[in-house]
RODO-2510 file (C-alpha; in nm, 4 decimals, decimal comma):
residues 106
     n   res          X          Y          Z
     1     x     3,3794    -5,4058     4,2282
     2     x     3,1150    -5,2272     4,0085
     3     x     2,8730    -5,2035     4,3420
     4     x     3,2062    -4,9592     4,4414
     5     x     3,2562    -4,8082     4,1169
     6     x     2,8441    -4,7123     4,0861
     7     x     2,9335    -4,5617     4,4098
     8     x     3,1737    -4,3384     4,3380
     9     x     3,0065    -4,2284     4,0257
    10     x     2,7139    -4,1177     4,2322
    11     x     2,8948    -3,9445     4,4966
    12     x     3,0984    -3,7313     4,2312
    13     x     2,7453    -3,6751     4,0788
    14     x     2,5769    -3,5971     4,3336
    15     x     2,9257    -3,3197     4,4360
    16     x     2,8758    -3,1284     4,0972
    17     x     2,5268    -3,0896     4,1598
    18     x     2,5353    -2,9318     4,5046
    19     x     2,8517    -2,6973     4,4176
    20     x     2,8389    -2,6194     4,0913
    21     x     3,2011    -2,4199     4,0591
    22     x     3,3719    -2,2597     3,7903
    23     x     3,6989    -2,1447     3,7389
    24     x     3,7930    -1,7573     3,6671
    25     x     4,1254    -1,6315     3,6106
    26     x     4,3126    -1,2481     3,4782
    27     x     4,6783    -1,0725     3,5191
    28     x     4,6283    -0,7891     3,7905
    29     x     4,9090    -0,5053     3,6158
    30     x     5,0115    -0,1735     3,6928
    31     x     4,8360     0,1022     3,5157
    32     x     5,1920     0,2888     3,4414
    33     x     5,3719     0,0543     3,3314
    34     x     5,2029    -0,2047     3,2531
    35     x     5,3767    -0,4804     3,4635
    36     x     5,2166    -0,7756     3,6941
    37     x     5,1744    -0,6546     4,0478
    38     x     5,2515    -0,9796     4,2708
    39     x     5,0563    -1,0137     4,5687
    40     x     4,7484    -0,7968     4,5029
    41     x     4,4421    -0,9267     4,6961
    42     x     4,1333    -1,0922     4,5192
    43     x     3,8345    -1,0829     4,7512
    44     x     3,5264    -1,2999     4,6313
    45     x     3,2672    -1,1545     4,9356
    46     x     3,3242    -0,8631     5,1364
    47     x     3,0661    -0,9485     5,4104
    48     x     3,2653    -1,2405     5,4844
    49     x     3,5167    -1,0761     5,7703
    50     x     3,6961    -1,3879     5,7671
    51     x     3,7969    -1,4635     5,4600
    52     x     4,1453    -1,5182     5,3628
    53     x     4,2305    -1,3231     5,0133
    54     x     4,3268    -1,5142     4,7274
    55     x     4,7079    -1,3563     4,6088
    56     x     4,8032    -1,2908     4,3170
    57     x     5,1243    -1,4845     4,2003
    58     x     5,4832    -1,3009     4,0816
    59     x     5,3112    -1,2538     3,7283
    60     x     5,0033    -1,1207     3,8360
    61     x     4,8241    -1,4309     3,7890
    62     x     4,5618    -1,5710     3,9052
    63     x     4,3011    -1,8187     3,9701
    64     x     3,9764    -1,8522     4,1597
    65     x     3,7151    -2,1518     4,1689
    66     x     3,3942    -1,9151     4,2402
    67     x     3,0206    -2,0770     4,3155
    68     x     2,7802    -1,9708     4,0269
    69     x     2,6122    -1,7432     4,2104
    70     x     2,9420    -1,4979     4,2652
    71     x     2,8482    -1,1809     4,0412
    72     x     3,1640    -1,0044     4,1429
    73     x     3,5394    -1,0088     4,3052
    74     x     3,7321    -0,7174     4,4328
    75     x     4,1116    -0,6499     4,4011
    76     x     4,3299    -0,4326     4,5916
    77     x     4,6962    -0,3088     4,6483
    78     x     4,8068    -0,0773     4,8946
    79     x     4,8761     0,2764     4,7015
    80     x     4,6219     0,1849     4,4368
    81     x     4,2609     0,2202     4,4158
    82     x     4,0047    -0,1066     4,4769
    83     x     3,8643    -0,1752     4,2014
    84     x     3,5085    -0,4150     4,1713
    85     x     3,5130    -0,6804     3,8678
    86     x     3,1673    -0,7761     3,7699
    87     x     3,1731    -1,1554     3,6581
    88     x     3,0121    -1,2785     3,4000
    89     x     3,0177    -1,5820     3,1749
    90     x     3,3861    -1,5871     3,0308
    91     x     3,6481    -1,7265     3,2290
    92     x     3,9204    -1,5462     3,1517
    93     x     3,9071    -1,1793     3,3116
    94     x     4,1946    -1,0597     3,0685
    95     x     4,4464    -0,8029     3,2338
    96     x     4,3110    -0,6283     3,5208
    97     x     4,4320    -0,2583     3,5632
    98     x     4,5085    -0,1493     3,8893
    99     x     4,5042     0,2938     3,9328
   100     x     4,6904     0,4465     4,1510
   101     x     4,7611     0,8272     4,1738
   102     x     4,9275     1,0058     3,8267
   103     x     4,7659     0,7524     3,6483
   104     x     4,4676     0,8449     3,4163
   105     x     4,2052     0,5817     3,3356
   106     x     4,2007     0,4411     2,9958
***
């Protein structure tokens, strides 16, 4: 029983070690008026052509578990602009404005 349990311990050791992963997380709005866009697209690395976009949910929410090395994410709508998020150590990205034309940035 504790031969098992020493196991375990070292295999979830030894999986925090090799990926070390941390959690990020904003609200993606509107820049007019200011409400969550659903569905916007959060892209961790655009050289990756296969890589299926994170959505955002029906509050503009949302959450990412990014590798320590990921300096930044992008986010796009159709209609609005792409916009590139530079990580750094917080976790929580805040609200995220999203431009789109008639809008004036802040």
């Amino acid at each position: 029983m504790i031969k098992n349990l020493n196991i375990l311990i070292f295999i979830f050791l030894i999986s925090t070690c090799v990926y070390p992963n941390r959690i990020i997380n904003g609200t993606v709005i509107d820049c007019k008026t200011n409400l969550p866009i659903p569905g916007a697209e959060i892209i961790i690395n655009k050289n990756q052509l296969n890589q299926k976009p994170k959505l955002t949910d029906f509050d503009g929410y949302f959450e990412l578990d990014i590798s320590d090395d990921t300096k930044e994410i992008f986010i796009r709508y159709p209609k609005y602009k792409e916009i590139k998020i530079t990580i750094s150590d917080s976790k929580n990205l805040g609200e995220i404005i999203l431009f789109k034309r008639g809008c004036k940035n802040r």
